[in-house]
N, C-alpha and C positions, 0 to 999 in steps of 0.2 A: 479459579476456573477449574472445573472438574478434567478428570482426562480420560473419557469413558471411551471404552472401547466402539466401534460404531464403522459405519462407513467413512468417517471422515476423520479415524483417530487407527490407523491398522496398529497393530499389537507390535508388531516388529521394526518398529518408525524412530527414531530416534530425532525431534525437530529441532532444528536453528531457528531461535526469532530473529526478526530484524531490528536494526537497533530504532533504541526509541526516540535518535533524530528525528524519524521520519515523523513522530507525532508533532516535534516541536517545531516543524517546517509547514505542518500541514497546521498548525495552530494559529503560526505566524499571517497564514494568507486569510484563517478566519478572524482574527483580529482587525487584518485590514478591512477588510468585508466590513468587519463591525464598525469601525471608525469612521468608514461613509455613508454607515446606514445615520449614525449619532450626525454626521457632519449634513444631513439631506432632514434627517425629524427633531433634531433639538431647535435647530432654528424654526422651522416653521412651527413648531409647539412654545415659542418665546414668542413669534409674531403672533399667532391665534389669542393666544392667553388665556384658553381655558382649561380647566381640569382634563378633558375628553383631549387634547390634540397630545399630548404624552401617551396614548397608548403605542403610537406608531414607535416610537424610542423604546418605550417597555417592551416591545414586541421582539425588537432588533437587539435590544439587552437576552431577554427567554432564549432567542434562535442562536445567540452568540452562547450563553451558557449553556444549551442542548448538544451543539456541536460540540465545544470543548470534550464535553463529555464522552460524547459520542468518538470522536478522534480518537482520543486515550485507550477506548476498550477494543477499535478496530484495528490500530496499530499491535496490540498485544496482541489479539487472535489471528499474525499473519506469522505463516512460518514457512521454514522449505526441509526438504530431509532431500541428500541422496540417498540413492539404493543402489543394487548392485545392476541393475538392467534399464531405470529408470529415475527420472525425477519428482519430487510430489510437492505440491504447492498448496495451502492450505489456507484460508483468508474466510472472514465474517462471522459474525457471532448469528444474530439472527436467522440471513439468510446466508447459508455455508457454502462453501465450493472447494472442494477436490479438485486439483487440476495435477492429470499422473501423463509424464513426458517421453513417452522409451526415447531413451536413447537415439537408437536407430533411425527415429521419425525426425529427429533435429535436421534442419538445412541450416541455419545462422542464428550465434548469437549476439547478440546487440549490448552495449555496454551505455546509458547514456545520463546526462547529467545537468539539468537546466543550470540557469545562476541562481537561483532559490536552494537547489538540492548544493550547489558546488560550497555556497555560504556554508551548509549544514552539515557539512563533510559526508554528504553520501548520491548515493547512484541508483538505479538500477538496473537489472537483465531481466533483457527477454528474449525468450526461442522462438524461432520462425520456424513452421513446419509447414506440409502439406495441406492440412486443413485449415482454413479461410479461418474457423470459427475459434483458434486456440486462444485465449488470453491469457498464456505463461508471462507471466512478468513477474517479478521479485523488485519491488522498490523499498527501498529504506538502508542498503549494505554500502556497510564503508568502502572508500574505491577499491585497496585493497582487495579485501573481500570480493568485491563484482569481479574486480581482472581473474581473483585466481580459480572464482566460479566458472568467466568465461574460457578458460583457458583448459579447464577439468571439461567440464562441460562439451567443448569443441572438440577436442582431443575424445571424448569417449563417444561424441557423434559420429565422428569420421571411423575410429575400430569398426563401433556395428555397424557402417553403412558397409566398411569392407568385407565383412560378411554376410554380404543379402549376394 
């Protein structure tokens, strides 16, 4: 991946990726996907018995190997940087997003972890702010990692809310 300079790449950025559990957790629920598509068209492609009723299984085979794919490249292009005033969250290859957090604007951060992600030993954070429309989240960091993100994070929230 290139690292051009851009709106969604600032010169002074230094990024963390997330670990690449998060592909193999997010792999794991397309695998099962895949297993009930085979488990819903292999049979009915063995009851039919013709040539023609296997497409629905080939299909569910393409959409499983699409994703896989797919998975792999979206988890690499998720990263986070702090800054000194704010935090930057950077996620998708096609369609991109920048998402920049001052500080100041943090009310709560969230630390959380299904039984899918706890198997896979990771977590994620997300900042609660004022505006309805923010989707800071960081999924993929080891617990670790999230505790002492939120803990940075919370503590740097509260300084600049004490200076407004």
């Amino acid at each position: 991946m290139t690292t051009a300079s851009g709106p969604f790449d600032p010169d002074d950025v230094t990024w963390t990726p997330v670990s690449f559990r998060l592909a193999h957790a997010r792999l794991t629920v397309t695998a099962i996907v895949v297993v009930v598509g085979f488990a819903v068209t292999v049979p009915f492609a063995l009851l039919v018995g013709a040539a023609w009723a296997w497409a629905p299984a080939a299909v569910v085979a393409a959409l499983g190997l699409w994703a896989a794919l797919l998975i792999t490249r979206q988890v690499r292009a998720i990263a986070y940087a702090e800054r000194v005033d704010d935090l930057l969250i950077r996620k998708g290859i096609l369609f991109r997003s920048l998402v920049v957090v001052p500080y100041g604007r943090m009310q709560y951060v969230d630390v959380t972890a299904g039984p899918l992600a706890r198997q896979f030993g990771i977590a994620s954070v997300q900042l609660h702010t004022a505006a309805v429309g923010t989707n800071a989240t960081i999924g993929g960091l080891p617990p670790q990692e999230a505790a002492r993100l939120r803990d940075r994070l919370a503590s740097r929230g509260e300084a600049r809310l004490a200076g407004l």
